[in-house]
C-alpha positions in Angstrom: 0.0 0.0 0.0 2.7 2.7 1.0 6.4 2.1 0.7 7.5 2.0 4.6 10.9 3.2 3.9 9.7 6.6 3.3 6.0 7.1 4.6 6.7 8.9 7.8 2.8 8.8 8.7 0.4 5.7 10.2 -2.0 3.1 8.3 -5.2 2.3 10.2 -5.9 -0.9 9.6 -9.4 -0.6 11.2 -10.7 -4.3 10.8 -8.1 -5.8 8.4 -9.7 -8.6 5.8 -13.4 -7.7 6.9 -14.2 -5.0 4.1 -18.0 -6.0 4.2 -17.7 -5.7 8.4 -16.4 -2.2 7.7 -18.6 -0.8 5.5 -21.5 -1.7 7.8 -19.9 -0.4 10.8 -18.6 3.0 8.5 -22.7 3.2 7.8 -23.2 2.9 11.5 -21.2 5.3 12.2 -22.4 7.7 9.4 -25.9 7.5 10.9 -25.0 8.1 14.6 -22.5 11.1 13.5 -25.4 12.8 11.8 -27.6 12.0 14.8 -24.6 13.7 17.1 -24.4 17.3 14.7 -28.0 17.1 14.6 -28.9 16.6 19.0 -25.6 18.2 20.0 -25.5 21.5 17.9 -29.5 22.2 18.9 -28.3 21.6 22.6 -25.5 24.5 21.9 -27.4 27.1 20.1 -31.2 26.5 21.9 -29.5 27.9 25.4 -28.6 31.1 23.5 -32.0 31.4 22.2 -34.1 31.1 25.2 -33.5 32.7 28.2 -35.5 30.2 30.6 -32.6 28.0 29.3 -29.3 30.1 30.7 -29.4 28.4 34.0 -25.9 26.6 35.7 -27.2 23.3 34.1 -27.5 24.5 30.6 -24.5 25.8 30.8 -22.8 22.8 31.7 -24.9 20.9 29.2 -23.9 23.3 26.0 -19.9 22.4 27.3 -20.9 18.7 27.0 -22.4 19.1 23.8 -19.4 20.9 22.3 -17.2 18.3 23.5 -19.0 15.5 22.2 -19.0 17.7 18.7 -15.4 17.7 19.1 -14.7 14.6 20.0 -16.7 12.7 17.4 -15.3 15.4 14.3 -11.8 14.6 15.5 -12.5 11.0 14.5 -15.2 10.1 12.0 -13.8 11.7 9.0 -10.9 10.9 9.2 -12.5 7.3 9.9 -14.9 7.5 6.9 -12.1 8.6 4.1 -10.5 5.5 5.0 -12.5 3.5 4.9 -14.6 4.6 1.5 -11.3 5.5 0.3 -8.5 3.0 -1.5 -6.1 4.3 1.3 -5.9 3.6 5.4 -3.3 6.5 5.9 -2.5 9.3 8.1 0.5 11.8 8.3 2.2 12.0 11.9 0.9 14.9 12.5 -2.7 14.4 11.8 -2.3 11.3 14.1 -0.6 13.6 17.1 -3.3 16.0 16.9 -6.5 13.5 16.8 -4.2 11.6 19.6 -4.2 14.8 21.7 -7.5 15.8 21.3 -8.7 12.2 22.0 -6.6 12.2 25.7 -7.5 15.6 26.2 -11.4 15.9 25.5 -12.1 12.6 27.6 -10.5 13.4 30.2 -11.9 17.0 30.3 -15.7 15.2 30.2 -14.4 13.0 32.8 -14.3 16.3 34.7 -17.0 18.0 33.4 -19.2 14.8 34.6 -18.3 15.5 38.2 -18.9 18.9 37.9 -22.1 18.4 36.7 -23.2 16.2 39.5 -21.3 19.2 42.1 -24.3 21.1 40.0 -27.5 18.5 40.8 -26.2 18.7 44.5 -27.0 22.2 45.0 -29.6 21.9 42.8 -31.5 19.6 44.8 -30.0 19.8 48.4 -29.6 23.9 48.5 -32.2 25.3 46.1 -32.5 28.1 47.6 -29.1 29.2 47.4 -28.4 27.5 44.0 -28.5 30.6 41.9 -25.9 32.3 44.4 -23.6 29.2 44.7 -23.4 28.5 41.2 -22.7 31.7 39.9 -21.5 32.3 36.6 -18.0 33.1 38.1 -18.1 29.8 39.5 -19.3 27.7 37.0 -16.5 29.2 34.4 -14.2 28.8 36.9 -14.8 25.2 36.9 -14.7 24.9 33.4 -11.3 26.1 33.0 -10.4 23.3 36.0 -11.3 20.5 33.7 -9.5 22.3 30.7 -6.5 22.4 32.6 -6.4 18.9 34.2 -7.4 17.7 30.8 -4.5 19.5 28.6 -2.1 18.6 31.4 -2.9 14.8 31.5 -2.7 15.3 27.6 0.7 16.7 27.8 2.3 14.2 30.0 0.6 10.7 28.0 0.7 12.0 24.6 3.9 13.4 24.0 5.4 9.8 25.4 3.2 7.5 23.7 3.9 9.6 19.8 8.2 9.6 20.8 8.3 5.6 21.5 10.8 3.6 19.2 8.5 1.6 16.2 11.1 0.2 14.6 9.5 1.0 11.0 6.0 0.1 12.0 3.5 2.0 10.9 0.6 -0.3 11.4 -1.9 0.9 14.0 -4.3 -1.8 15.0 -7.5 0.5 15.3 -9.4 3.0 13.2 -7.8 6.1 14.9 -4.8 7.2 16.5 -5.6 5.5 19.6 -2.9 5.9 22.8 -3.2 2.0 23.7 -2.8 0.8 19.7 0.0 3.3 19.9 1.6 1.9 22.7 1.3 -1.8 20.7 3.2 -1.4 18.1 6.4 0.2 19.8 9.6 -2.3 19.8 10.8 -1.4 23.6 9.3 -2.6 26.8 6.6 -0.6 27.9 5.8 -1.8 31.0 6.2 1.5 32.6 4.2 3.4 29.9 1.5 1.1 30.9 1.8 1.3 34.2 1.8 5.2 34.1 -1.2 4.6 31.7 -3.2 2.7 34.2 -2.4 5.1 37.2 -3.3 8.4 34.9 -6.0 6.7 33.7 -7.2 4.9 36.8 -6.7 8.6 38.8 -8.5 10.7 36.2 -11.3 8.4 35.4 -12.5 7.0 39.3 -11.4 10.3 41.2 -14.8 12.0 39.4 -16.8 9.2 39.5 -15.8 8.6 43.4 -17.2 12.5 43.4 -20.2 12.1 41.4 -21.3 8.8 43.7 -20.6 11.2 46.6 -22.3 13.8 45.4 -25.3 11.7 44.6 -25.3 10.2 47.9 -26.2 13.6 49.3 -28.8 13.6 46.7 -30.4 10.2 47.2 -30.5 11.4 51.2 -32.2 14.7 50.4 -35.0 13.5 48.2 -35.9 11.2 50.5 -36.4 13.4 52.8 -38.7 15.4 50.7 -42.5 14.6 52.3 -44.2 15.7 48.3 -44.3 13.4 46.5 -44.1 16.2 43.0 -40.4 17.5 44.5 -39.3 13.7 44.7 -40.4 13.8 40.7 -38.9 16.8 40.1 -35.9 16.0 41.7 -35.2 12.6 40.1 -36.3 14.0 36.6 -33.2 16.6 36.9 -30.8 13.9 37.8 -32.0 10.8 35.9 -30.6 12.2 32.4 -27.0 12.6 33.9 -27.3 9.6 36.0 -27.7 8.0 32.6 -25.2 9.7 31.2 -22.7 9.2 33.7 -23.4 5.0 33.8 -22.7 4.8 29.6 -20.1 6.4 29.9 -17.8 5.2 32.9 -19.0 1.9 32.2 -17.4 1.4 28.7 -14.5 3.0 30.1 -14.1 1.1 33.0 -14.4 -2.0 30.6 -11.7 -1.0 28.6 -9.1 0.3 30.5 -9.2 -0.2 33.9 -11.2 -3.7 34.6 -9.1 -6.3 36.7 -8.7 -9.2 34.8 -8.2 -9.9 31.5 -8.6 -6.5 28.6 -11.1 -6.5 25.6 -9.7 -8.7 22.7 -8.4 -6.3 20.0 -11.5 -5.9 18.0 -14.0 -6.2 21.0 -11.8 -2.9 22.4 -12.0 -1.5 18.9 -15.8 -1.5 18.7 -16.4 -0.5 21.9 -14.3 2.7 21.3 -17.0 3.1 18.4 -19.1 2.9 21.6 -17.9 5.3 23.6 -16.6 7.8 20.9 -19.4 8.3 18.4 -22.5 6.3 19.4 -22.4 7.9 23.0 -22.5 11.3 22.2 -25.2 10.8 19.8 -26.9 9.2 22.2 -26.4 12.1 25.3 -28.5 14.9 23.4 -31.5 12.1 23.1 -30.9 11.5 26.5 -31.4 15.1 27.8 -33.9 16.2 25.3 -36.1 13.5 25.7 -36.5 13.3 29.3 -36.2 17.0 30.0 -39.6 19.4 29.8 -37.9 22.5 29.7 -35.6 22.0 26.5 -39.0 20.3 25.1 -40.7 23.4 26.1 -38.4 25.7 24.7 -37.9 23.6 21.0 -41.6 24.0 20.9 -41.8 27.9 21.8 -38.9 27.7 18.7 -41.0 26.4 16.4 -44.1 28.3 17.3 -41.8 31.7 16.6 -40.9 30.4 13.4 -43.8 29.1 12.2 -45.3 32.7 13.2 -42.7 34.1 11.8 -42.7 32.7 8.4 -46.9 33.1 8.1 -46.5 36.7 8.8 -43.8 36.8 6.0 -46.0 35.0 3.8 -49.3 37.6 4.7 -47.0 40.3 4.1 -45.9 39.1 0.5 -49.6 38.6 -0.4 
């Protein structure tokens, strides 16, 4: 395919000798993309629209949805040209960058997850100061936390797992540029790479999830103190979607990198980074539409406006 003595990029094998596998999964993936744009870009721009929406949560929920638009755009074309296209390649620095964005966009929603449920808890257990706790200074605050933590973890994984010795392989084992496929196909030991993998990864994956179980701990306490049965409702409808959420997500990653045991075979870890990188975050924008009245409320006050809109256009053209 590429003369290895002077192609200085990588060739994704994806799922090598299963072309008719891969066109049905590049179709999968196609449709579930689309569904991400679609969910994800109407969760960023309905927030700016309607001011009922420009709450702490909404806030949070636009960052999610700009990650997931990220994350998903930093691998599916790339993904799909290969695929449909007569080549697997991908210069070296097309595969730093989508490596670097990979590290550091899951580990900032990592982050952003706990923050989140730091949000439900005051929601739910301090309503009445919620609007004075969370305060916009506050929540941006916390964004730039997780950007930080995220770009750090990136730089200290990244740069290590792109400078390891291949010996003139350039066969990646996966679709993208992937830190464990990377780590594969070096010709040194890298026991101690892996090991720094699993503590990063075991650190900056269970440290937010040990927060978010705390934090819902609090919450499970608080609504069952409530004596109405409506503010029970309310509260478990606020936090179900994230709950959700939360469980997809940590549990394929838990799966794949940080289960005792024995790992994912190669292609079981391949399609469940499918998973976890473009059907999830097509799936999160369902997740919180559908079960949420307000955005429902406020995507059908949109369409009322324009449907107004557009017949008092037309009465004005007749």
């Amino acid at each position: 395919m590429t003369n290895d003595s002077y192609f200085g990029g990588f060739i994704l094998l994806g799922f090598p000798g299963q072309p008719e596998l891969e066109m049905i999964i590049s179709g999968v993936v196609f449709f579930f993309y689309t569904i991400a744009l679609m969910g994800n870009i109407a969760i960023i721009l309905l927030p700016l629209l309607d001011e009922r929406l420009q709450t702490p949560m909404y806030f949070f929920l636009r960052n999610l949805a700009i990650l997931d638009l990220c994350y998903t755009t930093n691998i599916v074309p790339q993904m799909l040209v290969n695929v449909w296209g007569k080549e697997k390649t991908i210069t070296f620095a097309g595969c730093a960058f989508q490596l670097f964005t990979d590290v550091t966009l899951c580990t900032v929603e990592c982050m952003l997850l706990a923050v989140m449920s730091y949000d439900r808890f005051n929601a739910v257990c301090k309503p009445l100061h919620y609007m004075t706790i969370m305060n916009p200074q506050l929540c941006q605050g916390l964004m730039a936390m997780t950007w930080v933590i995220g770009i750090i973890n990136c730089m200290i994984l990244s740069p290590h797992a792109m400078s390891l010795p291949r010996c003139g392989n350039h066969h990646l084992d996966h679709y993208f540029c992937e830190i464990s496929a990377m780590v594969k196909i070096a010709c040194v030991d890298t026991t101690a790479m892996e090991e720094s993998l699993f503590a990063l990864c075991f650190f900056i994956f269970l440290t937010p999830l040990l927060l978010i179980l705390v934090s819902y701990g609090f919450i499970a306490v608080a609504v069952l103190k409530m004596k109405s049965a409506a503010g029970r409702q309310k509260a478990f409808g606020t936090c179900s979607s994230h709950l959700i959420v939360v469980s997809i997500f940590y549990g394929t990653i838990i799966y794949m990198y940080i289960q005792p045991g024995n790992s994912p075979s190669q292609d079981e870890g391949k399609l469940l980074s499918i998973f976890y990188s473009i059907v999830t975050p097509s799936l999160n924008p369902l997740i919180y539409t559908l079960r949420n009245k307000e955005f429902k409320g406020a995507m059908k006050r949109l369409l009322r406006l324009n449907h107004f809109s557009a017949n008092l256009k037309r009465s004005c053209c007749l």
